[in-house]
DSSP file (Angstrom, degrees, kcal/mol; ACC not computed):
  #  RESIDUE AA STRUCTURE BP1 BP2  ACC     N-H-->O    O-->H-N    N-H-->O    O-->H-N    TCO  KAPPA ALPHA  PHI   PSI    X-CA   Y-CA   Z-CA
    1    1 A X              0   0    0      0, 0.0     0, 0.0     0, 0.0     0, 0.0   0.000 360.0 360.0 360.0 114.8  -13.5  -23.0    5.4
    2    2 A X        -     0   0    0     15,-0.0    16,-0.8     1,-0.0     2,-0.3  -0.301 360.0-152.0 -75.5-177.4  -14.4  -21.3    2.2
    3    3 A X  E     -A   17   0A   0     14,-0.2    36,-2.6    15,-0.1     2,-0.4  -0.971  11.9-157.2-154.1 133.2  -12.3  -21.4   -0.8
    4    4 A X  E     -AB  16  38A   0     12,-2.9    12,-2.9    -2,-0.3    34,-0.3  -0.975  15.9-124.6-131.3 156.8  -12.2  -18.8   -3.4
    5    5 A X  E     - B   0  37A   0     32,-1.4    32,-1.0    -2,-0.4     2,-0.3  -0.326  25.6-165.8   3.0 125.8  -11.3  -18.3   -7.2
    6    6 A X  E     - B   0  36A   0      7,-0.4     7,-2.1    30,-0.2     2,-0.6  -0.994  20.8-139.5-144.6 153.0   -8.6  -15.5   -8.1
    7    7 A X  E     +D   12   0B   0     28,-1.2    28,-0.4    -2,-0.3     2,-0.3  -0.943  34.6 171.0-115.7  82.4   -8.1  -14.2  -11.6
    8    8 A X  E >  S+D   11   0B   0      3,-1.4     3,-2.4    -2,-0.6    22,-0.1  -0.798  72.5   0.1-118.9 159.4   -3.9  -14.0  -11.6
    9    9 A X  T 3  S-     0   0    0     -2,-0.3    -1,-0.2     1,-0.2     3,-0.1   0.383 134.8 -58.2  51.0  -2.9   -2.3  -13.2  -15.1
   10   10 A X  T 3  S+     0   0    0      1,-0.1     2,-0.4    -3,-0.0    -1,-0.2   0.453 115.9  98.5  37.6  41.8   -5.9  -13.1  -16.8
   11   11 A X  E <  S-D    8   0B   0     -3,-2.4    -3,-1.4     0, 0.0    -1,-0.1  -0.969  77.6 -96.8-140.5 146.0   -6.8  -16.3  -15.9
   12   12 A X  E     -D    7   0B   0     -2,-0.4    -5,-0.3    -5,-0.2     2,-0.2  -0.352  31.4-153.9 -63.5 142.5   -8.8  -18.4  -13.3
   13   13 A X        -     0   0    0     -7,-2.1    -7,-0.4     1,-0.1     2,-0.2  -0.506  28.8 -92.5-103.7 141.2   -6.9  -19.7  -10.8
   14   14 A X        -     0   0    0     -2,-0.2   -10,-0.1     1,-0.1    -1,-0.1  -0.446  62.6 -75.5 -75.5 161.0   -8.1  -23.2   -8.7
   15   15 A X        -     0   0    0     -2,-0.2   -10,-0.3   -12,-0.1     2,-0.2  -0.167  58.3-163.9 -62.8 127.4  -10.2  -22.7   -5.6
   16   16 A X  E     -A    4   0A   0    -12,-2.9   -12,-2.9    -3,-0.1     2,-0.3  -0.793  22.1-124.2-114.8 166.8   -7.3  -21.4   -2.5
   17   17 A X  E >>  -A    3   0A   0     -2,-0.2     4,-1.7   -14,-0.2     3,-0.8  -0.646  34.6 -96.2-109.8 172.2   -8.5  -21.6    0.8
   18   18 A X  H 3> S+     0   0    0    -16,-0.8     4,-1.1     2,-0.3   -15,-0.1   0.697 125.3  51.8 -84.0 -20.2   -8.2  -18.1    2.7
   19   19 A X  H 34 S+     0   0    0      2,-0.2    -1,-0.2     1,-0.2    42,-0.1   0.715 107.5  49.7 -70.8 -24.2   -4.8  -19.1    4.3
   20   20 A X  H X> S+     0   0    0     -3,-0.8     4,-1.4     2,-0.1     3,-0.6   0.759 115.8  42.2 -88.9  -9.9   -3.2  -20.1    0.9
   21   21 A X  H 3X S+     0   0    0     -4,-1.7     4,-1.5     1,-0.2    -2,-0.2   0.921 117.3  56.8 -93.2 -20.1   -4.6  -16.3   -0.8
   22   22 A X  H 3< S+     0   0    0     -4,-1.1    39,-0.9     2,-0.2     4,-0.2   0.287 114.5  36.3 -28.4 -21.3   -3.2  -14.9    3.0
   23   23 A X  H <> S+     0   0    0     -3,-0.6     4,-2.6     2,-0.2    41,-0.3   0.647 114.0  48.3-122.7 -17.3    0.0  -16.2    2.3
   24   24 A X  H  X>S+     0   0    0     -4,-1.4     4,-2.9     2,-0.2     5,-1.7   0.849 110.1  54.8 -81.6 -22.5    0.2  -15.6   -1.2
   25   25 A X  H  <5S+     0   0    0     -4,-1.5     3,-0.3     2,-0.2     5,-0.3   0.932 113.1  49.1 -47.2 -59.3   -1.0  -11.7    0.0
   26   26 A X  H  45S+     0   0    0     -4,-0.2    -2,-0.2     1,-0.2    37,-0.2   0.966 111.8  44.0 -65.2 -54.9    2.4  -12.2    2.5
   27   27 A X  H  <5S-     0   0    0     -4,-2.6    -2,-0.2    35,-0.2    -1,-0.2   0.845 113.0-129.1 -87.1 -30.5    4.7  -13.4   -0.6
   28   28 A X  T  <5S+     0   0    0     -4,-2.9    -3,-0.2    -3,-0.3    -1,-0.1   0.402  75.2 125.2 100.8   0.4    2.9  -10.1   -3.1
   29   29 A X  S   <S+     0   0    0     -5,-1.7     2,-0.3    -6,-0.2    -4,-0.2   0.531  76.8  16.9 -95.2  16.5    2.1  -12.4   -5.5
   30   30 A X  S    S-     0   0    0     -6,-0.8     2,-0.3    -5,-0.3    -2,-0.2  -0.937  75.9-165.5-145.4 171.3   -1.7  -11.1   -5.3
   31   31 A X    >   -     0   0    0     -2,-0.3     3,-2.5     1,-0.0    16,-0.3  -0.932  38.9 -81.2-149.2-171.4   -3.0   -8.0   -3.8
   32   32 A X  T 3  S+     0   0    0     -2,-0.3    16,-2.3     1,-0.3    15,-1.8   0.775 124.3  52.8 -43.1 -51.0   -6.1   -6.1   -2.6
   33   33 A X  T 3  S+     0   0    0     13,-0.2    -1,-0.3    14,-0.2     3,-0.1   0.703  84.7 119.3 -65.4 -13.9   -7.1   -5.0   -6.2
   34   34 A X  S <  S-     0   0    0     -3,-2.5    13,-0.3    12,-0.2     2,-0.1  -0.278  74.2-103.7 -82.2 144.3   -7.0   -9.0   -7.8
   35   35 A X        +     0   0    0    -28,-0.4   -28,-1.2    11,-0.2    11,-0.3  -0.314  49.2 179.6 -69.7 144.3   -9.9  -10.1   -9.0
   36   36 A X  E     +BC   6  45A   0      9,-1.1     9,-1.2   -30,-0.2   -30,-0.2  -0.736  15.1 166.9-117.7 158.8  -11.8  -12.7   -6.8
   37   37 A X  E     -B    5   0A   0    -32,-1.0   -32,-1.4     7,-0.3     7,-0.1  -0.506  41.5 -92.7-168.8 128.0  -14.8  -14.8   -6.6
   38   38 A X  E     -B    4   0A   0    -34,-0.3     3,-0.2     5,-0.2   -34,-0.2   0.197  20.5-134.1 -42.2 163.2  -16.0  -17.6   -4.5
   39   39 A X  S    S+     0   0    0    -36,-2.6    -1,-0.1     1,-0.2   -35,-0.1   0.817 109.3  69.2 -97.8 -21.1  -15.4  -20.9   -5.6
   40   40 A X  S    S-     0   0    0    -37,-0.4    -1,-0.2     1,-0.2     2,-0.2   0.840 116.9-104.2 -33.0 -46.3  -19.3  -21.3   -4.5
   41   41 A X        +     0   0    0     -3,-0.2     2,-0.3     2,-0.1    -1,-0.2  -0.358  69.4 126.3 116.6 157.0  -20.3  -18.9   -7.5
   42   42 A X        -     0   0    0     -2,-0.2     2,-0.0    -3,-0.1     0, 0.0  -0.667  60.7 -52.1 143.7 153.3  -21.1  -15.7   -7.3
   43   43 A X        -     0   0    0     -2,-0.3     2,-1.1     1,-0.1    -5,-0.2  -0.090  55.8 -98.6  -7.1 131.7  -19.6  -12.3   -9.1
   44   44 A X        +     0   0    0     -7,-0.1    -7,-0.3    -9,-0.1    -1,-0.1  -0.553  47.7 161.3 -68.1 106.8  -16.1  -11.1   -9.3
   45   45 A X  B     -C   36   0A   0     -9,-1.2    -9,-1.1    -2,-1.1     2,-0.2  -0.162  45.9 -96.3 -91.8-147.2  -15.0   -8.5   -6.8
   46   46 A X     >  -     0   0    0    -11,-0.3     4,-0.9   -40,-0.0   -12,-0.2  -0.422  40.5 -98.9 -99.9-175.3  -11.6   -7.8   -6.0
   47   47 A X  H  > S+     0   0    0    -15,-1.8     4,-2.0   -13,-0.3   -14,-0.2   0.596 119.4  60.2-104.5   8.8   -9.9   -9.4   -2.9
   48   48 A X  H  4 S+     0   0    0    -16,-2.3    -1,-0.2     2,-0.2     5,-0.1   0.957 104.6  53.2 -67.8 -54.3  -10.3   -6.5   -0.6
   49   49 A X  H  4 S+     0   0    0    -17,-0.3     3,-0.4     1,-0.3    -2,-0.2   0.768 113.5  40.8 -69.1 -34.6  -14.0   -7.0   -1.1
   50   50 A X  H  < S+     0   0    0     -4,-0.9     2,-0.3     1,-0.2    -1,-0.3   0.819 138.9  10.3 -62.2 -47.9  -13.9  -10.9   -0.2
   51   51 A X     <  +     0   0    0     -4,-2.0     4,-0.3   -19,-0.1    -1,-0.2  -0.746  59.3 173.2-142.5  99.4  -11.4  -10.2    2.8
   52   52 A X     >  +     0   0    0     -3,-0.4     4,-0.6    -2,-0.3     3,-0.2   0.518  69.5  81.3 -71.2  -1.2  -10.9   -6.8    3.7
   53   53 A X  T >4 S+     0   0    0      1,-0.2     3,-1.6     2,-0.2     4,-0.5   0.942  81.0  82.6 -77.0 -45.9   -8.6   -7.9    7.0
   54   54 A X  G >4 S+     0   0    0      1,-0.3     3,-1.6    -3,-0.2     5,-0.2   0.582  82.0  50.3  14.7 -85.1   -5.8   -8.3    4.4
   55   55 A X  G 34 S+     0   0    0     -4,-0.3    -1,-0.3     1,-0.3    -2,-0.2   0.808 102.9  59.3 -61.4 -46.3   -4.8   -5.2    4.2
   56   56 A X  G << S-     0   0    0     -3,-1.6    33,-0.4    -4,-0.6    -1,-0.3   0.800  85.7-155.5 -27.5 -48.5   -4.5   -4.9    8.1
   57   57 A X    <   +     0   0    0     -3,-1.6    32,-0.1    -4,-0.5    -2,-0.1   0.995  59.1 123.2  33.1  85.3   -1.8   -7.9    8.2
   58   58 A X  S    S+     0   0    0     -4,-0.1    28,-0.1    30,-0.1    -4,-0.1   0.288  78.4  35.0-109.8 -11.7   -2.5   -8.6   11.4
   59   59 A X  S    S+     0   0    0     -5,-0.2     2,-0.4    -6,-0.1    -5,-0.1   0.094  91.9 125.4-110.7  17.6   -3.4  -12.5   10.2
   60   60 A X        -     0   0    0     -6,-0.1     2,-0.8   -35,-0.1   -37,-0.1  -0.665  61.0-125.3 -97.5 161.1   -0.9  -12.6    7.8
   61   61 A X        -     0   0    0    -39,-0.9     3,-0.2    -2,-0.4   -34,-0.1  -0.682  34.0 -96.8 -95.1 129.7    1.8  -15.3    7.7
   62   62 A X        -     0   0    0     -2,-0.8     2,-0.4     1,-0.1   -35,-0.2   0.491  62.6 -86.0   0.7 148.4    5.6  -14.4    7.7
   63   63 A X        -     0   0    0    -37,-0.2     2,-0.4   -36,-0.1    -1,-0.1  -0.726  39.2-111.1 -49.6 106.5    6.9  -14.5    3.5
   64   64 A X        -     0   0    0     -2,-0.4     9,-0.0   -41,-0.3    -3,-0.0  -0.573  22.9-150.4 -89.7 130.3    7.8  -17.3    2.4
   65   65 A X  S    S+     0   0    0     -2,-0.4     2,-0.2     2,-0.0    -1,-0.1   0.483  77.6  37.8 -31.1 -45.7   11.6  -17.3    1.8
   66   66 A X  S    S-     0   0    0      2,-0.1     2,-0.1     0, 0.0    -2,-0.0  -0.419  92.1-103.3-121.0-165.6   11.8  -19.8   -1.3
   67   67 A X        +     0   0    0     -2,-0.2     2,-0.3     0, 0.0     3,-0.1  -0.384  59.8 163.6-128.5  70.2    9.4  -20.3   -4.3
   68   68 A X        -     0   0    0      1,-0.1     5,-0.2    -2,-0.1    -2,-0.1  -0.633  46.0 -84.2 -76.5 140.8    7.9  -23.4   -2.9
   69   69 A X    >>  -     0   0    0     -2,-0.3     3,-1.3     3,-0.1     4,-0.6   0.243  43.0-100.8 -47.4 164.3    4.7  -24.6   -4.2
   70   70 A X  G >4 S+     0   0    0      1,-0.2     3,-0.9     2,-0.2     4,-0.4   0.814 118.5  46.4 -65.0 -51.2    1.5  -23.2   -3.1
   71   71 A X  G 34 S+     0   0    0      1,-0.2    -1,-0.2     2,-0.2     4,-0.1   0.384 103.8  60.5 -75.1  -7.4    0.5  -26.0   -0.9
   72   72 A X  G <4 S+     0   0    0     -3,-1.3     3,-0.4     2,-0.1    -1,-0.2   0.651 100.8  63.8 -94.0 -15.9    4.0  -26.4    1.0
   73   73 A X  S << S+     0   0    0     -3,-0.9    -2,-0.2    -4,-0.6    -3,-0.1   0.591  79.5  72.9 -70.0 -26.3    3.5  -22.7    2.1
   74   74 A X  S    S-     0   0    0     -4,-0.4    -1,-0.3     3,-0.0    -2,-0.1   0.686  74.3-177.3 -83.5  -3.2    0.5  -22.8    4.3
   75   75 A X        -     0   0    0     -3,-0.4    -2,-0.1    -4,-0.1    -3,-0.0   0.497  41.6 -34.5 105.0 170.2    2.3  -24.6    7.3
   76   76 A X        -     0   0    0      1,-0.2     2,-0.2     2,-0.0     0, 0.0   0.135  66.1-108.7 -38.4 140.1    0.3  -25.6   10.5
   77   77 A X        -     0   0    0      1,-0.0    -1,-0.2     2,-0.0    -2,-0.1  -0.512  10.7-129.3 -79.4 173.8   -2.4  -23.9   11.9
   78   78 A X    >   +     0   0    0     -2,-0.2     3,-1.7     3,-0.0    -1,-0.0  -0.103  40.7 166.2-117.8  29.6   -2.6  -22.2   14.7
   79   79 A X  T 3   +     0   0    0      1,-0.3     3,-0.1     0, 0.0    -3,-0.0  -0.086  67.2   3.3 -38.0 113.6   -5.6  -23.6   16.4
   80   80 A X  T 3  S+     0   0    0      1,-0.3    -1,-0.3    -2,-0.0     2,-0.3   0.811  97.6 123.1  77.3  19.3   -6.5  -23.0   20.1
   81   81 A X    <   -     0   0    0     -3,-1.7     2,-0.4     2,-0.0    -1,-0.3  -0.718  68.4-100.1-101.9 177.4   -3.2  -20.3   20.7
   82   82 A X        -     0   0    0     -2,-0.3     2,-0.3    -3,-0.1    -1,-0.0  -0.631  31.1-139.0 -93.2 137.6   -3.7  -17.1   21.9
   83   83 A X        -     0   0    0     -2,-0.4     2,-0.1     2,-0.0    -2,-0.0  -0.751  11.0-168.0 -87.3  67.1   -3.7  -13.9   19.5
   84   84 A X        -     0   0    0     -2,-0.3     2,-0.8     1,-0.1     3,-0.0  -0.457   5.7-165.1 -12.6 109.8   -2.1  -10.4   20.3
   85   85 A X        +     0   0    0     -2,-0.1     3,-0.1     1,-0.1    -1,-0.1  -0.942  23.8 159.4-118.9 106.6   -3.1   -8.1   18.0
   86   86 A X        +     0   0    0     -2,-0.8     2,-0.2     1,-0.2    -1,-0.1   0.506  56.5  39.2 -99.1   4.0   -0.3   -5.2   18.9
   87   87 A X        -     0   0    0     -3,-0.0     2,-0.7     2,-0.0    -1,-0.2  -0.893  57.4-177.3 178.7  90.5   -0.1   -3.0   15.9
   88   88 A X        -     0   0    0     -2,-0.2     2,-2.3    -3,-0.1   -31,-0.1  -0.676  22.8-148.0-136.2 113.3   -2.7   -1.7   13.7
   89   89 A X        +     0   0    0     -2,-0.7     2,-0.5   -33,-0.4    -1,-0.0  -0.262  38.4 160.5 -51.6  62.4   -2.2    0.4   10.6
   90   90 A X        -     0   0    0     -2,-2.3     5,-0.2     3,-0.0    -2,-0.1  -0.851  43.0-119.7-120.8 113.6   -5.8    2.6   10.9
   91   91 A X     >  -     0   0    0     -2,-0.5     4,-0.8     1,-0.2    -1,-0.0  -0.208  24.1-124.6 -42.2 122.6   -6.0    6.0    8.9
   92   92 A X  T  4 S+     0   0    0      2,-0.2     4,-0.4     3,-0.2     5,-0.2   0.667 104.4  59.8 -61.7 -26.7   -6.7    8.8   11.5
   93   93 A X  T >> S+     0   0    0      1,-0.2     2,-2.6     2,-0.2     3,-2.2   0.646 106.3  53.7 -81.9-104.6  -10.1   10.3    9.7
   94   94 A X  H 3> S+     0   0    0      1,-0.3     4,-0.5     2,-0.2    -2,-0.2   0.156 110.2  41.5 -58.3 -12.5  -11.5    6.9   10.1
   95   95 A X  H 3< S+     0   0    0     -2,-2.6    -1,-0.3    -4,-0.8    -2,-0.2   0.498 111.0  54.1 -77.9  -8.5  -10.8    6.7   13.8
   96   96 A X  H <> S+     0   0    0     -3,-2.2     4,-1.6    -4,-0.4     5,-0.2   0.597 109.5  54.8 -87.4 -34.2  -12.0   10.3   14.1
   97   97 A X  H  X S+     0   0    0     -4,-0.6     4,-1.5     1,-0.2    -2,-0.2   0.848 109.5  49.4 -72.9 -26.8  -15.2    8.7   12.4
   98   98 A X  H  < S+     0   0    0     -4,-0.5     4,-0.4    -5,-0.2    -1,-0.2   0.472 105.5  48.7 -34.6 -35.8  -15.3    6.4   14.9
   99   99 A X  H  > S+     0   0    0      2,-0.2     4,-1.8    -3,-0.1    -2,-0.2   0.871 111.7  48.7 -92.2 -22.2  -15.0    8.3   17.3
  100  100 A X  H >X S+     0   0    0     -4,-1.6     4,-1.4     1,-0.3     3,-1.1   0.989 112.8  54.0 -85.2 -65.2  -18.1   11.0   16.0
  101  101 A X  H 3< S+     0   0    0     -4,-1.5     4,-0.4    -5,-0.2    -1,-0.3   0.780 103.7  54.0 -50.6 -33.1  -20.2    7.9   15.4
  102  102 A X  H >> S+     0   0    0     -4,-0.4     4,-0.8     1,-0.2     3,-0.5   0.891 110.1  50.2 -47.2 -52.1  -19.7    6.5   19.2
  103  103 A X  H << S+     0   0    0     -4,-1.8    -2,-0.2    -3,-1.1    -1,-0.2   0.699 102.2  56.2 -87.9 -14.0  -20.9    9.6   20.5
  104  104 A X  T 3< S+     0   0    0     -4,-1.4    -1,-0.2     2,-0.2    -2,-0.2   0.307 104.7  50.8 -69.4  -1.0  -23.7    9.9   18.7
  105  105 A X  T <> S+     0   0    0     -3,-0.5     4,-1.3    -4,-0.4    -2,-0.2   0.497 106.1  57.5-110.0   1.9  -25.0    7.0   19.7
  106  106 A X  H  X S+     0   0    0     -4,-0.8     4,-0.7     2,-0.2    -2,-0.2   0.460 107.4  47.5 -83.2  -5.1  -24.3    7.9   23.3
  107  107 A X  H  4 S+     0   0    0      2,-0.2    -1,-0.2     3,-0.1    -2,-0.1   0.301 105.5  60.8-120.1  17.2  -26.4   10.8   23.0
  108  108 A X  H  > S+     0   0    0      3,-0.1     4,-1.6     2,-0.1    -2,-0.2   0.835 112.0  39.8 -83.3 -72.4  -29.1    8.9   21.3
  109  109 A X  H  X S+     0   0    0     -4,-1.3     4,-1.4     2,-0.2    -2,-0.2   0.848 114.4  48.2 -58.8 -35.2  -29.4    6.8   24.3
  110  110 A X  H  < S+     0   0    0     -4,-0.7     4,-0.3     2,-0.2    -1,-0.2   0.917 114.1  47.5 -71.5 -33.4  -28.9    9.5   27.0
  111  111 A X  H >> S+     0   0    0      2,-0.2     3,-0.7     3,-0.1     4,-0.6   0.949 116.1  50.9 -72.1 -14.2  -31.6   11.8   25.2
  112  112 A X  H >< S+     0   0    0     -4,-1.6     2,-2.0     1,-0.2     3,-0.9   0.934 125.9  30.3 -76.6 -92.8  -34.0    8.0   25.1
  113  113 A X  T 3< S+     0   0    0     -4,-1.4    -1,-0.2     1,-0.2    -2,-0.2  -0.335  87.4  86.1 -96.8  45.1  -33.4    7.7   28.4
  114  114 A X  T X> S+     0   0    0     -2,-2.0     4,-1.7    -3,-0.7     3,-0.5   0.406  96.4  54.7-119.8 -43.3  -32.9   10.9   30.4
  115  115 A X  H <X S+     0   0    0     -3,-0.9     4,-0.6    -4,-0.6    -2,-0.2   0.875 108.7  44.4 -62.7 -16.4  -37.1   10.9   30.9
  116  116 A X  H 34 S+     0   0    0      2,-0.2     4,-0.3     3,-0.2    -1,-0.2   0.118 111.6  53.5-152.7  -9.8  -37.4    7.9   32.2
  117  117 A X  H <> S+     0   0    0     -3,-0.5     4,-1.5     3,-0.1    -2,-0.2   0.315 115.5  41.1 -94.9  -9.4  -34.3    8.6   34.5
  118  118 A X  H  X S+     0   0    0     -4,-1.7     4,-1.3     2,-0.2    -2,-0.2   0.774 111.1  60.1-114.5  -5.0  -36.0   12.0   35.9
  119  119 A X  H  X S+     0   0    0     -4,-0.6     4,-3.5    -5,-0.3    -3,-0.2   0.918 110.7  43.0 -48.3 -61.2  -39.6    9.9   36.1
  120  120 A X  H  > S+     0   0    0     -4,-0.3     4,-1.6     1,-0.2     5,-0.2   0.969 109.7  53.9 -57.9 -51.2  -37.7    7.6   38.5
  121  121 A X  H  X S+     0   0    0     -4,-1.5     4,-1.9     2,-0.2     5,-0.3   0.924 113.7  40.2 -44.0 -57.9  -36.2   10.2   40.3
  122  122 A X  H  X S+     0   0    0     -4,-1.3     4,-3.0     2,-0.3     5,-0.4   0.977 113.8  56.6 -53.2 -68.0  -39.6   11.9   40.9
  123  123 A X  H  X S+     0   0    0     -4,-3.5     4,-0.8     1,-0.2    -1,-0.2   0.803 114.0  40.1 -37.7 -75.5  -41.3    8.4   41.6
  124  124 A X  H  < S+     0   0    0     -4,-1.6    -2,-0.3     1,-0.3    -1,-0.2   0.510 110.2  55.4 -72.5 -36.1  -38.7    7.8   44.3
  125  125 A X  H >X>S+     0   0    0     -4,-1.9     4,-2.1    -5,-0.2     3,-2.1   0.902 105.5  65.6 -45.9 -69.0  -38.6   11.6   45.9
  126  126 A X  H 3X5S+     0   0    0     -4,-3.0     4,-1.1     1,-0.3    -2,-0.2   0.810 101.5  35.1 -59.5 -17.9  -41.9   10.9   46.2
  127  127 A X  H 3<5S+     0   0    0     -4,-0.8    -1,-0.3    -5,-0.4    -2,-0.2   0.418 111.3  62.4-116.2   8.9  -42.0    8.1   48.5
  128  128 A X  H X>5S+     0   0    0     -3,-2.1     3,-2.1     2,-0.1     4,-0.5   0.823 108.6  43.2 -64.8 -67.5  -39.2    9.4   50.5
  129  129 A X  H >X5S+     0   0    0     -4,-2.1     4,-4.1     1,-0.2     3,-0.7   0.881 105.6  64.0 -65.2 -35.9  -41.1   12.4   51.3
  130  130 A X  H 3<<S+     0   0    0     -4,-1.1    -1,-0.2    -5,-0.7     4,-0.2   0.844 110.2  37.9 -62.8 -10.3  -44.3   10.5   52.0
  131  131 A X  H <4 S+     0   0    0     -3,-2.1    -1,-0.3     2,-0.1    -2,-0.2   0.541 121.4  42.8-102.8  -2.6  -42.8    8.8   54.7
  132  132 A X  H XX S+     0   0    0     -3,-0.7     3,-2.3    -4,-0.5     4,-1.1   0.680 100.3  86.8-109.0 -31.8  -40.7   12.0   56.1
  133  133 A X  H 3X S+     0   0    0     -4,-4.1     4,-1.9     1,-0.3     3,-0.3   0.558  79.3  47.0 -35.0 -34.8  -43.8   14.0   55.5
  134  134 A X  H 34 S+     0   0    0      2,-0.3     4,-0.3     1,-0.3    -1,-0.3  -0.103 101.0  70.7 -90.7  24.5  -46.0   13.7   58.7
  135  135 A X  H <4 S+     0   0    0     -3,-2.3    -1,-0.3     2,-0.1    -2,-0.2   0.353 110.7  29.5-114.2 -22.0  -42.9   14.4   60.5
  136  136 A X  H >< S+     0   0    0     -4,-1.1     3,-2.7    -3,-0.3    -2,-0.3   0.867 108.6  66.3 -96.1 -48.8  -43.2   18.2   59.1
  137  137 A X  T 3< S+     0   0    0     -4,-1.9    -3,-0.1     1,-0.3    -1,-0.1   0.747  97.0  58.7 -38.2 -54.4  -46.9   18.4   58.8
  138  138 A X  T 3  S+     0   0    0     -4,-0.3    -1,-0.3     2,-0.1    -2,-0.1   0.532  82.3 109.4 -38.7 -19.1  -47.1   18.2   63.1
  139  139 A X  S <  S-     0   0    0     -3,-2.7     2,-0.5    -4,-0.2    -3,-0.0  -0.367  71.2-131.9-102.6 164.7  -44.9   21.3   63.4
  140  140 A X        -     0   0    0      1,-0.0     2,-1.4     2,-0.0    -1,-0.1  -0.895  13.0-153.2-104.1 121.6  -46.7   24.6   64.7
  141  141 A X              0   0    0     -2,-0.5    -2,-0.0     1,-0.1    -1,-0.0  -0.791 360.0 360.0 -97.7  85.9  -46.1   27.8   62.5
  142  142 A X              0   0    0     -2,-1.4    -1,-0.1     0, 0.0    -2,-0.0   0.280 360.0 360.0-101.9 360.0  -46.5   30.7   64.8
């Protein structure tokens, strides 16, 4: 599990693991823009750039209700259950970008492979007709 560095008030923060900055992301007390960096070393980004799923919430956990310490907040994990993901906030030009990019790679593959589908055909026509051929050649054309 990594563990990352966060800059909160203008100061470094000790190394959280991605479920305690996920739950402090649920409580508001960081967001997208706060500065980040692995506790490995490495540059500061922000914490979109470290976990861009954030923003989704579809892995964040519920708010925490009281202002219990950071380590009483991450509660159990959720190992080996099943996930639903039912609900997903996604801006419409980036699914329309989605969609442009899909199809362009479907007509990247049909134009790579549309010779090599009318080759077969031909290959295969041809050895139909060589075996139905000497059943027309015999006929008499008067």
């Amino acid at each position: 599990m990594k563990s990352y560095l966060l800059k909160v008030g203008g100061r470094d923060e000790s190394p959280y693991s991605e479920e305690q900055i996920a739950q402090m992301f649920a409580d508001q007390r960081v967001n997208r823009a706060t500065p980040c960096k692995s506790a490995t070393g490495g540059e500061w980004k922000t914490l979109d750039e470290y976990l861009p799923t954030l923003k989704y919430g579809a892995q964040l956990p519920a708010p925490s209700s009281t202002g219990r310490t950071l380590a009483a907040t991450t509660g159990p994990t959720l190992q080996g259950t099943n996930v639903a993901i039912t609900e997903l906030d996604v801006p419409f030009g980036s699914v329309l970008k989605m969609a442009f990019k899909i199809f362009g790679a479907w007509l990247i593959v049909a134009v790579c492979f549309a010779p090599i589908a009318i080759i077969l055909w031909f290959f295969i026509m041809a050895i139909v007709l060589s075996f139905f051929g000497h059943t027309f050649s015999g006929l008499d054309r008067r």
